[in-house]
N, C-alpha and C positions, 0 to 999 in steps of 0.2 A: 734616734739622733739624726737630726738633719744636719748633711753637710753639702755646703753648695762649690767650695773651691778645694784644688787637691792637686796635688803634681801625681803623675806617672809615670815611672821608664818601661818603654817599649823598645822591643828589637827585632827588626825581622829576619826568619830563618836565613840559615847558610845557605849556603849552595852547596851540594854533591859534589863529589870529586873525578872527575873521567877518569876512564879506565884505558890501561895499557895492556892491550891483548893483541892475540892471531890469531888467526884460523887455524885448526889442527881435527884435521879430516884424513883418513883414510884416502890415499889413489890424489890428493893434493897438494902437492908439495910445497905452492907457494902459495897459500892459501890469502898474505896481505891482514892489514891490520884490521879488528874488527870490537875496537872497545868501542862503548857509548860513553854517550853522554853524563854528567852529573843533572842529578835534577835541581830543581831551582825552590828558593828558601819561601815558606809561606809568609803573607804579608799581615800586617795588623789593621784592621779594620774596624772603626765605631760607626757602631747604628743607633737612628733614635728610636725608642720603645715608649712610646704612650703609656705605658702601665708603671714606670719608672718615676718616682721624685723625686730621688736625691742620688746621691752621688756617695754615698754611706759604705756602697761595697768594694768603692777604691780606696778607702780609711783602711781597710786590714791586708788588703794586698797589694802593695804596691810598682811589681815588676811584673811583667808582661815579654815570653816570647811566642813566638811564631814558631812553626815547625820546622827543622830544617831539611833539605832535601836529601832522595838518595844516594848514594854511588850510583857511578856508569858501572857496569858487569859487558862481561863477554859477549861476541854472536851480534853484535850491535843494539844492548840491551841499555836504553837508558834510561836513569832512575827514579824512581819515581817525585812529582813535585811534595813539599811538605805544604799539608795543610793551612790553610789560611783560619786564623785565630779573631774574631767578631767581639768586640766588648759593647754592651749593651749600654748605655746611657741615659738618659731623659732627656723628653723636648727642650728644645732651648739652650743645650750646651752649647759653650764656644768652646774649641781647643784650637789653643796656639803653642809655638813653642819655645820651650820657658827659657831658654836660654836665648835666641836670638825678639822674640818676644811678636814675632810672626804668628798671622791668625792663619791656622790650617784651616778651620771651616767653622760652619755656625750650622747645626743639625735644628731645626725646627718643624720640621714632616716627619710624620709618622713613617718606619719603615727607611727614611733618608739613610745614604751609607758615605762615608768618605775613606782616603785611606791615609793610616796614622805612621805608615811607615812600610816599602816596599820589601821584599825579602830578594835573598842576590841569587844572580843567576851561576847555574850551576857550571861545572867546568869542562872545557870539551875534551871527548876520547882521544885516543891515537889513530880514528881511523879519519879524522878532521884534518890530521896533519898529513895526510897521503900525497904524493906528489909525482909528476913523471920522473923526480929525478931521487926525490926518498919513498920509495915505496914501500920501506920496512920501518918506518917512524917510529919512534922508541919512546915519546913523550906525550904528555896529558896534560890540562889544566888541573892546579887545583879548584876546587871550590871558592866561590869569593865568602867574606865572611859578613855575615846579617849588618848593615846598618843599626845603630841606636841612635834614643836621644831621649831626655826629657821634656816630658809633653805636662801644661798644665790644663786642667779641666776648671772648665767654669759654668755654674748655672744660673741662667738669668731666666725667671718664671714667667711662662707663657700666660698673660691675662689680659681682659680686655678690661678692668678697670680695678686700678690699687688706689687703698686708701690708708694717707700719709695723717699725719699729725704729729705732737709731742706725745709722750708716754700718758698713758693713765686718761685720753679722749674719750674713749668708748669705743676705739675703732674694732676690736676682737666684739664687743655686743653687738655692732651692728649687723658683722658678719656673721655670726650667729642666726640672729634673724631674720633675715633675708634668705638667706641657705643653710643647707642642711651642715655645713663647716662645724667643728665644734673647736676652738681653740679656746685653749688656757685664758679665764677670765677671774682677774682678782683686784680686791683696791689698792692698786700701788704701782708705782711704773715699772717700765720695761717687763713687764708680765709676758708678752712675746716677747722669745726671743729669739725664735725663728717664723719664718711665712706660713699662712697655711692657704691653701685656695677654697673656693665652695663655687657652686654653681646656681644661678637664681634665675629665677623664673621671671619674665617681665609680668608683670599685670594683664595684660589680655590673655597670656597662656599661650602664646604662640612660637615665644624665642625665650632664649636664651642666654646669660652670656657667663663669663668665669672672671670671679671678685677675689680681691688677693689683699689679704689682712697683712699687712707687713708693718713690722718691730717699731715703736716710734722714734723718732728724730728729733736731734737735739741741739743745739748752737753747734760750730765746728764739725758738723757730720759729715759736710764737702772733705773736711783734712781727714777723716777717720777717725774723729771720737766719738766716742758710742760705739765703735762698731758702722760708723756711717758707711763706711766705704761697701762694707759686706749688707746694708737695710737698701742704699741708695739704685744697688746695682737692677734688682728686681723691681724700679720702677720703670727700667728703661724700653722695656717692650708694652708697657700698657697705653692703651689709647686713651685712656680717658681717668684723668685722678681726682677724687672725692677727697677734698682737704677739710679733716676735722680739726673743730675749734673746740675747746671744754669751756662753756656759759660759767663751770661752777666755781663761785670767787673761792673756796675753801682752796683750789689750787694754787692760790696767792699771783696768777699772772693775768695778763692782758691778750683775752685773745687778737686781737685785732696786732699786738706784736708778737701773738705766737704766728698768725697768719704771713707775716712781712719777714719773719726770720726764715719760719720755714724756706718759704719762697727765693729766698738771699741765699741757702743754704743748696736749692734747687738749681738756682742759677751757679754760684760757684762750684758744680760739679757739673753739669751739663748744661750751655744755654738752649741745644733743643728741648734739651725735659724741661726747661722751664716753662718754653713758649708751650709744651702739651697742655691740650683745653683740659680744665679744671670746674668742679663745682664747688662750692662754698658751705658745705655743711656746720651749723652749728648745732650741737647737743646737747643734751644735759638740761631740755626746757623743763622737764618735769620737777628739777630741784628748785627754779629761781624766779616762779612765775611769781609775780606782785612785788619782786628785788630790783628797788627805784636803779640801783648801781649798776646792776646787769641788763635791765632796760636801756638803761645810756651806752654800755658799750655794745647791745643790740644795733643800737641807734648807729652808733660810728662804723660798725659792720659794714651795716646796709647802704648809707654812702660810702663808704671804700669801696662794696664791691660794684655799685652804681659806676661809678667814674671810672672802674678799672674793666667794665661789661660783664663781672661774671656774677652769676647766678646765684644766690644765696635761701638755704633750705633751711627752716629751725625744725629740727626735729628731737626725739626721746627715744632714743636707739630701746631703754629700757621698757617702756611703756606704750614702744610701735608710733609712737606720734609722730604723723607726719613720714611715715615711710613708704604708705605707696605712691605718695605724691614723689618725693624722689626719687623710688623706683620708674614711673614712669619720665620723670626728666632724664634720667639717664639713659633708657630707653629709646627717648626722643632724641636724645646727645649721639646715640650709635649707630641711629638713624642716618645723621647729618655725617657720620665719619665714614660707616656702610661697617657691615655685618658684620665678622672675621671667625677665623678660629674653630675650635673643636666643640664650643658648645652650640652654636647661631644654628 
């Protein structure tokens, strides 16, 4: 099960509580106060884990604390700090927190650490309270008690190029073939229903990059239908988006207004995602070659994306046609943007 958003409550450790002692020695009489300290509460901390992609092990557990600290003891003994408690997460998460709706941090380095909530300091002895005028102090702090809060977690997928379309494009075959990805591929829409990434190789063999098959998009997806809000979120760190169109009339639409919605739906959720440089894939050539009908809205394609400057590729995600030619356009595309990431 892939899940990419999730609340959690976290809390960090108490603090110990100081101790109220004396000295009691042999041949000493006024030996003076000699409690320690309380130790201090351990803090919550998330790190990102490269080996991590979803967020699936905060679905069954959802509270999180910290250790808390020891008591101050005798002799000036204070107590030990509690434990600091590390939750592992994936690249890419944001956590904020849900209740004031403040971003704590955005982990996208491997190894990256922030902190999700400090632990309280512990509380002072009797012998803190010493003075030239009470030199027999009879009091302590308590321990303060751990901070909470609910925290939500969000993952927006680290790639350097997603590809959008309506349901039922071919965008899970292309992915496929390109990389070694294997996602859910069947005739019918919204077949993904969650992202999956793959890694591809450019055509000279030299680089790299990381393709991100995400769920298809639908009228209203800016407001969250479909699921837009949870499909839209994971295109926001890609540099570079492959906009599939389906050539095949049996879908009963127009790609050329699948392409102008999508886009409309792109902008009324982000105008930076919109302005992200795009290529213009159309598919599905192996079904409609000699189709006068799909020739003409070829045709209008190719002046759209003429006047609008983007680039348009016909290709057959099923029969490879045409895919190292795009491979190397995109290529060429991340060129112009410069390298990025974990796979380059």
């Amino acid at each position: 099960m892939f899940v990419d958003e999730i609340d959690i409550f976290v809390k960090g450790g108490d603090g110990g509580a100081g101790c109220v002692s004396f000295r009691r020695e042999k041949f000493v009489p006024r030996g003076g106060p000699d409690g320690g300290d309380g130790g201090d509460g351990g803090s919550v901390f998330f790190e990102a884990d490269p080996a991590l992609t979803t967020l699936l092990d905060f679905h069954y557990k959802r509270h999180y604390h910290a250790e808390r600290g020891q008591h101050g003891e005798g002799s000036n003994r204070s107590g030990a700090g509690g434990d600091d408690l590390v939750l592992r997460v994936p690249l890419g998460t944001v956590i904020a927190d849900r209740d004031r709706g403040e971003i704590i941090g955005d982990l996208t380095v491997p190894g990256q650490r922030i902190v999700g909530i400090r632990g309280a300091r512990g509380g002072r002895g009797n012998a803190r309270f010493s003075s030239s005028t009470n030199q027999a102090p009879r009091r302590a702090d308590l321990g303060r008690p751990g901070p909470e809060r609910w925290l939500r977690l969000e993952l927006k997928l680290l790639a350097d190029v997603g590809v959008i379309g309506f349901p039922n494009a071919g965008k899970s075959t292309l992915v496929s073939r390109v990389s070694a990805a294997k996602p859910k591929i069947a005739d019918y829409p919204f077949t993904t229903l969650q992202p999956s990434l793959g890694i591809v190789r450019t055509p000279d063999g030299e680089r790299s990059f990381v393709i991100a098959d995400l769920p298809g998009l639908i009228p209203g997806a800016s407001e969250g239908r479909g699921l837009g809000h949870q499909f839209l979120r994971h295109t926001e760190r890609t540099r570079l988006l492959l906009h599939m169109l389906d050539l095949d009339p049996a879908s009963g639409r127009d790609p050329l207004d699948d392409l102008r919605v999508i886009n409309a739906e792109l902008a009324a959720y982000s105008p930076e995602l919109a302005a992200r440089p795009q290529l213009v894939v159309a598919n599905k050539a192996d079904l409609v070659e000699g189709d006068a009908g799909v020739a003409a809205a070829l045709d209008r394609i190719r002046r759209h994306c003429t006047a609008t400057g983007q680039p348009l590729h016909v290709i057959s995600a099923a029969t490879g046609r045409g895919l190292p030619e795009l491979l190397r356009a995109v290529a060429a595309r991340l060129d112009d943007l410069g390298w990025a990431r974990a796979a380059s």
